[in-house]
Structures are given as C-alpha cells and as structure tokens.
N, C-alpha and C positions, 0 to 999 in steps of 0.2 A: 834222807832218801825214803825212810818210810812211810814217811809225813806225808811225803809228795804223793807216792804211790796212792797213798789212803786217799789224797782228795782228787785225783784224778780216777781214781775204780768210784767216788760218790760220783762224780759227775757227769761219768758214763752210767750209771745208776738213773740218776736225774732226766738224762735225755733220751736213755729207752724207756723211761717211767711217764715221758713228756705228754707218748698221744693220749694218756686217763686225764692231765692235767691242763693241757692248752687246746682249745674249740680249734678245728680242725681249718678253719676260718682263718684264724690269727696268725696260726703256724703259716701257711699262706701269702698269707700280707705281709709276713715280717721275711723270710726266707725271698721274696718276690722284691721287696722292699730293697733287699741287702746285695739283691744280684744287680737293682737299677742302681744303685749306691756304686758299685765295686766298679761299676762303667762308666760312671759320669766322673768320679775321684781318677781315676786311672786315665782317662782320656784328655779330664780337664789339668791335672798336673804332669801331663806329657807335653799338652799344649804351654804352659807356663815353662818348663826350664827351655822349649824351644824358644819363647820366647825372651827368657830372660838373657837366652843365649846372644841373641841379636840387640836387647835394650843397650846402650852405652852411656847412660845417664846416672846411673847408680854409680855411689863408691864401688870397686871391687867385692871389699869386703863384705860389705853391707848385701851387694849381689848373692856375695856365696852363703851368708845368713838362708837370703830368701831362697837359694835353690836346694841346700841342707832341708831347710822345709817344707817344700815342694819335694823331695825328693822321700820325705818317710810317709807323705797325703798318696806319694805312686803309689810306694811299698804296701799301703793299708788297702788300697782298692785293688792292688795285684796280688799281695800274700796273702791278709787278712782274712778279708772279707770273704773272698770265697768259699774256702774250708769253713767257715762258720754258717755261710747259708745252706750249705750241706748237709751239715749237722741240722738245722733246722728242716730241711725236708725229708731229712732222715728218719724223723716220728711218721711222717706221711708217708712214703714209698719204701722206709727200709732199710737197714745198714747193718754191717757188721760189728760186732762189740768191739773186734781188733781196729777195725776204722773209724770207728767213732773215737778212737781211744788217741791214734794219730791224728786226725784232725781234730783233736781238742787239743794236742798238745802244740800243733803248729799255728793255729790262731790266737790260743793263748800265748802261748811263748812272742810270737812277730809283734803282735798286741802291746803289749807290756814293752818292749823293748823300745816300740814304736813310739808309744802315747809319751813315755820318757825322753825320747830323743825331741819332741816337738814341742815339749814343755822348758826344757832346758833350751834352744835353739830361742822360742820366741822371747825368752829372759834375755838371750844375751844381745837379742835384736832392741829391746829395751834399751839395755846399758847404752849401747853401740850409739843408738840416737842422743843419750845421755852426755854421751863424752863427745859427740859431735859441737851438742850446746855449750861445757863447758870447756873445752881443751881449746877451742880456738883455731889457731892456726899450726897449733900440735896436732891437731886431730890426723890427720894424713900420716903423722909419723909416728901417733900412740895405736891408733888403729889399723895395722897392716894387714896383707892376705896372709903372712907365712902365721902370723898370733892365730887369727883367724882359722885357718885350718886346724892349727893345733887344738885350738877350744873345739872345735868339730869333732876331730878324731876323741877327744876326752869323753865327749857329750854321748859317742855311741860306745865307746867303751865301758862307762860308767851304766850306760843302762843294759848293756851285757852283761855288763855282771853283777848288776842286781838284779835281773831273770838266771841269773847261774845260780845264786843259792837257793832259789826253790829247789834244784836239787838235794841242798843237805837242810834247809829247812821255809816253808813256805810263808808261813807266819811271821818273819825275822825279814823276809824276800819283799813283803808286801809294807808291811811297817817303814823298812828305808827309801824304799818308794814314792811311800805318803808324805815323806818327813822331807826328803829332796825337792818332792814337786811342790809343800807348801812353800819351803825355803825362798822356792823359785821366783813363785807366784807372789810372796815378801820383796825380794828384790825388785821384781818388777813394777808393783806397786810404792815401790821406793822413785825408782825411776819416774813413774810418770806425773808422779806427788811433785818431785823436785822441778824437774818440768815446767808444769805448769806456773809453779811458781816462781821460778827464773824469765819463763816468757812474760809471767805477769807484772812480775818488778822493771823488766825491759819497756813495758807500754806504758809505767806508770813514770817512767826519767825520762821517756823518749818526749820531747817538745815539736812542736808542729816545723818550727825550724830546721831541728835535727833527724827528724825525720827521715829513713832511708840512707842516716849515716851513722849505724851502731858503731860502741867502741871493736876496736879489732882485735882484743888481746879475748872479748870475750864471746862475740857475737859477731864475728865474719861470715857470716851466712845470709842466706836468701831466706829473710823470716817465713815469709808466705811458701817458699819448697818446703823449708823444713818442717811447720803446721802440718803441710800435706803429707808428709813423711812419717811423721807423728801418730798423724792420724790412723795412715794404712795400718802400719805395727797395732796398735791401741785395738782396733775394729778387728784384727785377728786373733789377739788373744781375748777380747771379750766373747769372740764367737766358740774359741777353743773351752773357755770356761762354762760359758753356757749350758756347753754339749755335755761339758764333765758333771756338774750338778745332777742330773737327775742319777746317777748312776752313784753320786756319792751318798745323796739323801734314801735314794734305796738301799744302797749299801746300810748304812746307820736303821735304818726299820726293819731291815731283815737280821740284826745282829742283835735286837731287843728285840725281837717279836714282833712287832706292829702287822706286817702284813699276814693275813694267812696262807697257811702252807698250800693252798688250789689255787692262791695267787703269785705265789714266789718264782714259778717259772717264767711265767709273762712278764713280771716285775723285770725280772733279772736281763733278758731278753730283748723287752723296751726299752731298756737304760743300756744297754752295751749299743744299741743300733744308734742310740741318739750320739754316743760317743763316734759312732763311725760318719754321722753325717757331715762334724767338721773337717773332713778331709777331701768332701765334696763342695763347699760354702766357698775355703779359702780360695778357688782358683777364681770365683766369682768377685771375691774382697781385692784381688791381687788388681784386675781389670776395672774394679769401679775405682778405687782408688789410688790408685797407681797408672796414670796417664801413660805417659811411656811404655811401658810394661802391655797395657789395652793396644796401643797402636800397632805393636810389635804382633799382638796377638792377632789382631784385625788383617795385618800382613800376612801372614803364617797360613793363618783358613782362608786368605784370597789365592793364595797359589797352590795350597791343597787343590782347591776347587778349579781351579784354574788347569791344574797336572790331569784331573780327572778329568774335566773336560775333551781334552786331547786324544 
C-alpha cells in the first residue's frame, strides 16, 4: 500500500511538473488527440455489438469472443480515455492535486484491467479458431457458450485482480501482467503457427479430384470461410500488438536511462495514446474483414439515418 501511495503522489508530481516539461503545442495535440480517439472507439464499438447483435453467421461462441472485445475497445473510449485527456489538459488550464490524483487512478486502474482483458480474449479467439480446424465435427460440442462465458468471466476476473495488488504492491501487480500477457501472446502464436501448417498440409494431399471434399473427421469446414476468419482474428491481434510496442520499447529506455528526463513526459504520453488507438482500429478490422459483421453494420447506420430523417 505504501508502494502504491509512493507512485501515485510521483505521478501527480510528473503531471503538475508536465507544463516546464511538454511544449504547450503537444500537450494540445495529444489531450485533442485522445478526446477524438474516446469518440470514435466508443461510437464505433457501440456500432459493432449492435451489430454483432443482428449478425447470425458466427458460432455463438466465437460471437461472444468478439463482443467480450468489442465490449472492453467501449469501456476504453468511455472510462479510459477520458480522465486521461483530462489529465493532459490539466498542465494547460489547471487541476487540483486531489483530482489529478483520482483521475490518474481511474484511467490507470480501467487501463490495466482493460488492456488485460483484450489480450487474454483475442488468445482465446486464437485457440477458438484453432479447435475449430482441429476438433472436426466435435467442434460445436468442445466449443460451447456456457465454456465460453466461463473463460470470459475468468478473463475479467484475473485482470481484476492483478490491478488489485497494486494495492499491496505495484511491482509484483505489473510483473504478472507482463508474464500473463506474454504467456498469452505464446499461445497465440502457437495457434496461428499450427494453423497454417495444418492448412498447409490440407493443400499439399488435397488432389484436383478431391478437391472441395476434405476428410470430415478433420476438416469439415468451408476452407475459404475459415481463411477469412482466420484472417479477421490474426489482423486484430497484429493491430493490438503494434499499438503495444511502442509503449513497451519506451518502457524498456526509460528503465536504463536512454531517453532524457525533458523527454520522458512525452515519451510516456506518446506510447499510452498509441496503446489507446487500437480500440479505435478494431471496429474498422471487425467491417473490412468480417463480411457479415460490415452488412450488419451497413444496416444499423441505414436506419440510424433513416430514424433521423423522420
């Protein structure tokens, strides 16, 4: 507890310290930056579980995967983000130390809770396609909604309460974090290794004859959906990683030294905003690659516009 205390009185330290340290410019762009983010994430993944609501095409499961992470991309542009561009215009117009001090603790905390839940979710969207290719025509009965909730409810539970030991220690809070979400990021990578190589071995036995009649115990599926399906998952966690990179590579230069200390605000700053923008991206990835899913949505803002009209 005192740990925590200590790094949360630094970091209200850091952001009244901000306006000597970030061009009044930046703070600006980035605070401006995070409020057009918080609206575009929040509107566009409102739009996606409407839509998913109406798609009928998905497994269940597989559904409730994608509205689990549709569902913490809401929570980042409606909890999130806000209170943190706050904090950021707070060097420019102003804030109280007592409210700098809760809204650093509610953006950190949602944050943390968040990034964990979406990291675990797209792992298990991984497997989920995994066992689709191997299970066969078990798939429907190895992969149910009631399993599927269950992992859901785990997945926010477990990232509860690794933001819960930050209160008895913050170092120990972050560390299981890191280790979970590499874990994750392994498994996933496990998946889509296997994958390809299953699909690849299916094209190298499949004959021009046999063609379009895979064996059924292992490949009852619609090769060309399942590709597409593949794909979507694949192009969402490569966007999710992406976003994470720059905020790890800073992390790692600001824990040796490398950047300097007139740099480390913006550093820091930079790399959390980049982390916020894939929660803006996915509702874009859900609609380019996910057919179904675009029509639904295509539907949805025709009767929006449609109501308005009226």
């Amino acid at each position: 507890m005192a740990n925590f205390t200590v790094t949360e009185n630094i970091t209200i330290q850091l952001n009244e310290a901000s306006k000597s340290l970030i061009p009044t410019e930046i703070t600006i762009f980035l605070s401006t930056l995070n409020i057009l983010l918080s609206i575009t994430a929040s509107l566009g993944n409102a739009l996606i579980l409407v839509a998913l609501n109406k798609e009928t095409s998905l497994h269940p499961p597989t559904k409730l995967l994608f509205r689990c992470l549709a569902i913490t991309d809401l929570c980042v542009g409606v909890i999130t983000q806000p209170p943190y561009a706050a904090i950021l215009f707070s060097s420019v117009t102003g804030m109280s130390r007592q409210t700098i001090y809760y809204m650093n603790k509610l953006y950190k905390g949602s944050g943390f809770v968040l990034s964990q839940v979406s990291i675990y979710t797209s792992t298990a969207i991984s497997v989920d396609r995994l066992l689709a290719l191997l299970s066969g025509l078990r798939y429907r009965h190895v992969v149910t909604l009631p399993r599927v909730r269950v992992a859901t409810i785990c997945f926010w539970l477990i990232g509860i309460s690794v933001e819960a030991i930050t209160f008895w220690n913050v170092s120990i809070a972050i560390t299981a974090g890191c280790l979970l979400s590499f874990f994750s990021v392994t498994i996933s990578a496990f998946c889509y290794s296997t994958i390809y190589v299953k699909l690849r071995q299916h094209q190298l036995q499949m004959s021009p004859l046999t063609q379009g009649q895979p064996n059924s115990r292992e490949l009852p599926l619609n090769i060309t959906r399942y590709k597409s399906s593949v794909s979507s998952v694949k192009w969402v966690q490569v966007v999710l990683l992406a976003c994470y990179i720059p905020l790890v590579v800073v992390t790692m230069l600001l824990t040796h030294g490398v950047i300097p200390e007139s740099q480390t605000e913006i550093a820091g700053h930079v790399s959390v905003t980049f982390v916020y923008v894939s929660s803006s991206l996915n509702p874009i990835l859900y609609c380019w690659k996910i057919r179904s899913v675009r029509q639904a949505a295509k539907d949805t803002i025709k009767q929006l516009t449609c109501c308005k009209s009226v």
